[in-house]
C-alpha positions in Angstrom: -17.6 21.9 -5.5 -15.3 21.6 -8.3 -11.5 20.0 -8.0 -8.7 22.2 -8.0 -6.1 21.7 -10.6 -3.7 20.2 -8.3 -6.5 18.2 -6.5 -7.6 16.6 -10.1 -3.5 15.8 -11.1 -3.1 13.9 -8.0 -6.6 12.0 -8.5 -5.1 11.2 -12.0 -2.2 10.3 -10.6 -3.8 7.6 -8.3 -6.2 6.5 -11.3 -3.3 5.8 -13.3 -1.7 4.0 -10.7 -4.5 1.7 -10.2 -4.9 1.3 -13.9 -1.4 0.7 -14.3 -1.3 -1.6 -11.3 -3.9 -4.1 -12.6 -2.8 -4.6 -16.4 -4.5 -1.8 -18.2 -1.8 0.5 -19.5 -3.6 2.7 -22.1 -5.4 3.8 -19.5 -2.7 4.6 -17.3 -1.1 6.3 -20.0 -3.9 8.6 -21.2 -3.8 9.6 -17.1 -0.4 10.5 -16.8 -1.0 12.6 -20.1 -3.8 14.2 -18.2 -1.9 15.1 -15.8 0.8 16.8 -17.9 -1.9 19.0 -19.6 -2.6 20.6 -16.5 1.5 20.6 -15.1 3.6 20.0 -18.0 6.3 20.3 -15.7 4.6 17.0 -13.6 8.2 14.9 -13.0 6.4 11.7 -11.4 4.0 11.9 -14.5 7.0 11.7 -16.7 9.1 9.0 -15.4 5.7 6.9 -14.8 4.6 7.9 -18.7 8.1 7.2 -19.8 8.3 3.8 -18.2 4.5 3.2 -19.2 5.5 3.9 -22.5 8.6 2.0 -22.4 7.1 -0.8 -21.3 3.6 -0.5 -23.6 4.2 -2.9 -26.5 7.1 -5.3 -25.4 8.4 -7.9 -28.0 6.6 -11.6 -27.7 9.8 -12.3 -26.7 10.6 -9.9 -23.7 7.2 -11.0 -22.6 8.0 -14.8 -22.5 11.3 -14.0 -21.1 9.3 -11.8 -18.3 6.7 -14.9 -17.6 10.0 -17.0 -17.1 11.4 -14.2 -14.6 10.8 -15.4 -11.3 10.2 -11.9 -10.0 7.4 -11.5 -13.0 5.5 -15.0 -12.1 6.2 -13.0 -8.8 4.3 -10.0 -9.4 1.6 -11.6 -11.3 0.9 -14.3 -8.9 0.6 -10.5 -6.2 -1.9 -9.1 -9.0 -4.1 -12.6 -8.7 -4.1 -12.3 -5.1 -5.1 -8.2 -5.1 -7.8 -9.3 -7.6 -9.1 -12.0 -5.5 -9.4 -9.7 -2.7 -6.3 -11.4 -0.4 -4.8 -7.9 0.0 -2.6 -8.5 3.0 -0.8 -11.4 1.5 -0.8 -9.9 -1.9 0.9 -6.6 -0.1 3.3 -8.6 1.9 4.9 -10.5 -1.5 4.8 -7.2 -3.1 7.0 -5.5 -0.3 9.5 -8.7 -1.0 9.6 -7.6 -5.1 10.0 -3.8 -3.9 13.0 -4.8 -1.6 14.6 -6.3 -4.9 13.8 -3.6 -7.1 12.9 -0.3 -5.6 12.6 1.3 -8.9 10.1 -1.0 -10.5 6.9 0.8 -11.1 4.5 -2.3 -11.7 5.3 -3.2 -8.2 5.0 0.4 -7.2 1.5 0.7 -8.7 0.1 -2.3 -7.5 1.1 -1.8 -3.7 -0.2 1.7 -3.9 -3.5 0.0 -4.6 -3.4 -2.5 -2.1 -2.2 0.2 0.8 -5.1 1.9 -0.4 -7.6 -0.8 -0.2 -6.3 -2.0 3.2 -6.4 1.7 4.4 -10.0 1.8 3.9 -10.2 -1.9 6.2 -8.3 -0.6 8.8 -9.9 2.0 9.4 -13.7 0.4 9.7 -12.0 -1.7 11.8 -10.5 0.8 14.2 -13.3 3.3 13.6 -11.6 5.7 11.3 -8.6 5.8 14.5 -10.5 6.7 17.1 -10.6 3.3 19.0 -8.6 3.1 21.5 -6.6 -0.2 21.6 -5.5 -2.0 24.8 -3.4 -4.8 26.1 -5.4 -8.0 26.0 -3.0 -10.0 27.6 -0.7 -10.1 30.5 2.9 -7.9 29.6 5.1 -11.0 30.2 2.9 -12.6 27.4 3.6 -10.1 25.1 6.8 -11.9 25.2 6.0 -15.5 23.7 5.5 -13.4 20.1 8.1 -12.9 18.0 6.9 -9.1 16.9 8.8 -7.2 14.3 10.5 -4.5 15.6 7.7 -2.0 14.6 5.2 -4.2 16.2 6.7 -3.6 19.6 7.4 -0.1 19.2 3.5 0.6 18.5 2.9 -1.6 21.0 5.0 0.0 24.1 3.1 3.0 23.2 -0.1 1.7 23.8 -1.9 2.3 27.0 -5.1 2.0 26.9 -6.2 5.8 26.9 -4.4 6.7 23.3 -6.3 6.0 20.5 -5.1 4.9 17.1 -5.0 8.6 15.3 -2.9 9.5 18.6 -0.6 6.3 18.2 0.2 7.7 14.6 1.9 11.2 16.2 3.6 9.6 19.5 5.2 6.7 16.9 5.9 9.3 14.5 5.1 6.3 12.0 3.1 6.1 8.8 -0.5 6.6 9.7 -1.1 3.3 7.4 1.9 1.6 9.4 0.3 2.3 12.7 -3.5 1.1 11.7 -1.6 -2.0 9.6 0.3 -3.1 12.8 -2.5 -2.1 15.0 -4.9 -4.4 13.0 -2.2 -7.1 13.3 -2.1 -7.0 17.0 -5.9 -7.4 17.4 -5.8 -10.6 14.6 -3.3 -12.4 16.9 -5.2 -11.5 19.9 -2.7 -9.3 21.4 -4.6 -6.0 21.6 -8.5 -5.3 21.7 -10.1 -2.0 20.7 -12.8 -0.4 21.9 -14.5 2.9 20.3 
């Protein structure tokens, strides 16, 4: 079965992301140029190819002032940890830069990539959503964690019959928010899941 035209710009979107996220920017470039041969009228391929582009052969300068940026040691100590596999942490630090700078696209990039690598965790680990995750612990215990408020909201909706996919539409939350959270409250022992 052959990709549809839409279905082949957003996998070149994603490939340029990835590419663009760990370093290699010619070959995020000659994605996002892809893409606008199939939609010139692509806008997230434009700003991404513009900024690519932008950024593509900074000045030995820029780039020393960058390494001195705390946000770039930042980012790049976020791309060691993606490459050495610690996604959580490496998502976690890369949240912090986004929170700073919403409009940065490095950052953008690289937590696309880590969401996505996560994603594919998660859901082994809650078998693709439909495990069914239930209170481990007594309710009062629940209270001796300091849980985010996202954390509690998932977990007040778990009951022991809903599984994970079902979680995602009575939270109304992210599907990768859900599993993420989900994942978090079996590590601490909070939750267990069963199939």
């Amino acid at each position: 079965m052959t990709e549809s035209s839409q279905e082949t710009s957003e996998r070149l979107m994603r490939e340029g992301l990835d590419h663009y996220a760990m370093g290699d920017d010619a070959r995020a470039i000659e994605c996002w140029r892809r893409v606008l041969e199939l939609d010139p009228g692509h806008a997230e391929a434009q700003d991404y190819l513009r900024t690519a582009t932008d950024d593509e052969a900074p000045s030995e300068a820029v780039e020393a002032e960058e390494q001195a940026n705390e946000g770039g040691a930042l980012l790049e100590t976020a791309s060691e940890m993606l490459r050495s596999g610690e996604l959580a942490d490496a998502l976690e630090l890369l949240e912090t830069l986004e929170r700073e700078d919403a409009s940065n696209l490095a950052v953008q990039g690289r937590i696309e990539l880590a969401r996505a690598r996560l994603l594919d965790d998660y859901r082994g680990r809650l078998c693709d959503g439909i495990a069914v995750p239930q209170l481990r612990i007594a309710a009062d215990e629940v209270m001796k964690f300091n849980l985010p408020a996202d954390a509690g909201f998932v977990l007040s909706s778990i009951d022991g019959t809903t599984s994970v996919n079902d979680l995602v539409d009575v939270t109304g939350m992210d599907p990768f928010a859900v599993m993420r959270t989900c994942c978090r409250l079996l590590d601490a022992g909070i939750v267990e899941v069963h199939p």
